[in-house]
Structure formats: structure tokens, C-alpha cells
C-alpha positions as CSV (number, residue, x, y, z in Angstrom):
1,X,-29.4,-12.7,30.3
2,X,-25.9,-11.8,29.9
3,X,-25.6,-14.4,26.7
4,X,-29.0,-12.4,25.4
5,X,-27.4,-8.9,25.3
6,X,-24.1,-10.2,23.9
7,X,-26.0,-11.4,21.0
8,X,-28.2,-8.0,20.9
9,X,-24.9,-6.2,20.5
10,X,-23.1,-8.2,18.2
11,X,-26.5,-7.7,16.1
12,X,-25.9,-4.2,16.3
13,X,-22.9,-4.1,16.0
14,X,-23.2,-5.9,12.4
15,X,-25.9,-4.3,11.2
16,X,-23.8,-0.6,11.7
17,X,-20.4,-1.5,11.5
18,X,-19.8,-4.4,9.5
19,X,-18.4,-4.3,6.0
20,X,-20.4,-7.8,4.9
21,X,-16.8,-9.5,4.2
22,X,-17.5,-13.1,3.5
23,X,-15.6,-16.2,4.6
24,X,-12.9,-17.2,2.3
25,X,-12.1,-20.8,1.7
26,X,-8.8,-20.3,3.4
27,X,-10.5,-19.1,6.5
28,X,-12.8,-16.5,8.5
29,X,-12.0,-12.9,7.2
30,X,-10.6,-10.3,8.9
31,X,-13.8,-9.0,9.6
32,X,-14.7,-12.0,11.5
33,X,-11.7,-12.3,13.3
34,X,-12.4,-8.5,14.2
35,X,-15.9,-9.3,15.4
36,X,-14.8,-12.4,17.3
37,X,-11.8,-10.3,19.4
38,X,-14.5,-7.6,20.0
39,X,-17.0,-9.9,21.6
40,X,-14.2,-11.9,23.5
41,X,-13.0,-8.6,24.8
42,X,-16.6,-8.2,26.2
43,X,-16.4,-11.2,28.0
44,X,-13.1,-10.2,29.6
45,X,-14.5,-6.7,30.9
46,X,-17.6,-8.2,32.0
47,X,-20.5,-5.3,33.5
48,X,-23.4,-4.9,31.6
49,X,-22.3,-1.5,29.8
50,X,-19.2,-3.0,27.5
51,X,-19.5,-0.2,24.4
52,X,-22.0,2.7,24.2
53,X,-24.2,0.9,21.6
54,X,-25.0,-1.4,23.9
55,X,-28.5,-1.3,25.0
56,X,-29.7,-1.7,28.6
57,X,-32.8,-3.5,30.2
58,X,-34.4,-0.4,29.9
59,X,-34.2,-0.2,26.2
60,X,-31.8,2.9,26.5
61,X,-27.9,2.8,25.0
62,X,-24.7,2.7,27.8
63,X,-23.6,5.9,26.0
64,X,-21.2,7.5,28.1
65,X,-21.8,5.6,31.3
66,X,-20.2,2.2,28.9
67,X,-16.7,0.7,30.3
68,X,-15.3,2.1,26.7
69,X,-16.1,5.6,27.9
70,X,-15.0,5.4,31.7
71,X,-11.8,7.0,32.7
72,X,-9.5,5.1,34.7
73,X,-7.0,2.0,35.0
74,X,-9.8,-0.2,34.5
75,X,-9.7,-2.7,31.1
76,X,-11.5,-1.5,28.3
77,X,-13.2,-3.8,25.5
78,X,-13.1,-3.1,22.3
79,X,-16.1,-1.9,20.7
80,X,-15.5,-1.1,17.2
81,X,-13.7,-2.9,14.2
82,X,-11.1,0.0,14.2
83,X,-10.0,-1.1,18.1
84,X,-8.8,-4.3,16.7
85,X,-5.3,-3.8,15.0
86,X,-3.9,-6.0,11.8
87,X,-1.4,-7.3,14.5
88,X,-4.1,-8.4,16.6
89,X,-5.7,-10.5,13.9
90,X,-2.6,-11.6,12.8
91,X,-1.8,-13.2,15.8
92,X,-5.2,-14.7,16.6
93,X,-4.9,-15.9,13.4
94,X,-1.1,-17.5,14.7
95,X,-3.4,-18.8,17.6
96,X,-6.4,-20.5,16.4
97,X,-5.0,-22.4,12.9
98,X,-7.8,-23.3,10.7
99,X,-8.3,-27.2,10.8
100,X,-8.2,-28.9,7.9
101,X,-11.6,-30.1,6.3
102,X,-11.8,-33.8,6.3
């Protein structure tokens, strides 16, 4: 279940947010690397509400009621490509090297 509304909201998440950069030969883009923090960041928080896009059982969005709305000391995930910093895919990139093909 939980592996079948991560995929709904990565879905969503492309089909709205994504620019549609393509993987380079050297590597995943930064648009990857964005979309790959975001979803680990989801797995982190845990709940079922992780960004007001996502879409309950029910069919209806988190909206407001989403961990990246709540107030509080609580973690929040990142939701959008614009809550992942250059710093932050610099140093994924610094943590998981492309190996070489071969």
C-alpha cells in the first residue's frame, strides 16, 4: 500500500512539476537527483499525508492536513523540486558516485 501511493505521488509529482531534464552520460540530472531526495525524504517522515498533492484512500489530496503543512518540531519531507537545494544535490551527488560502465 504504502509502496502504491509513493509511486502515485512521484507520478504526480512528474507530471506537474518536472522540467523533463534527461539523463546525461555523466550521470542522473539534477532533476533526478531532486526527485530521488524528495521521495527518500518521504520515506524518512513516514504517515500517509507526506505533501498536499498526495492523494488519500479516498481519492481526496492531504492538502493542508499533509506533514509539509503541519506546524510543529516534527520533520518535514520535501515535497517540491524547489525544497531541494544545489547543496543538497551536490552532496548526494559526493555520496552516491556514478559507477563506471563496464
Amino acid at each position: 500500500m504504502k509502496n502504491a501511493l509513493l509511486t502515485m505521488c512521484v507520478a504526480i509529482l512528474t507530471a506537474c512539476g518536472g522540467s523533463g531534464a534527461a539523463q546525461s552520460a555523466s550521470g542522473p540530472s539534477d532533476d533526478d537527483i531532486r526527485q530521488k531526495i524528495i521521495e527518500e525524504s518521504w520515506i524518512t517522515v513516514g504517515g500517509k499525508c507526506p505533501c498536499p498533492y498526495t492523494l488519500l484512500n479516498t481519492g481526496k489530496r492531504c492538502g493542508d492536513n499533509s506533514a509539509y503543512k503541519k506546524k510543529g518540531g516534527g520533520a518535514r519531507p520535501k515535497c517540491y523540486a524547489s525544497d531541494v537545494s544545489n547543496a543538497q544535490v551536490r552532496k548526494y551527488r559526493e555520496a552516491h558516485p556514478e559507477k563506471p560502465a563496464g
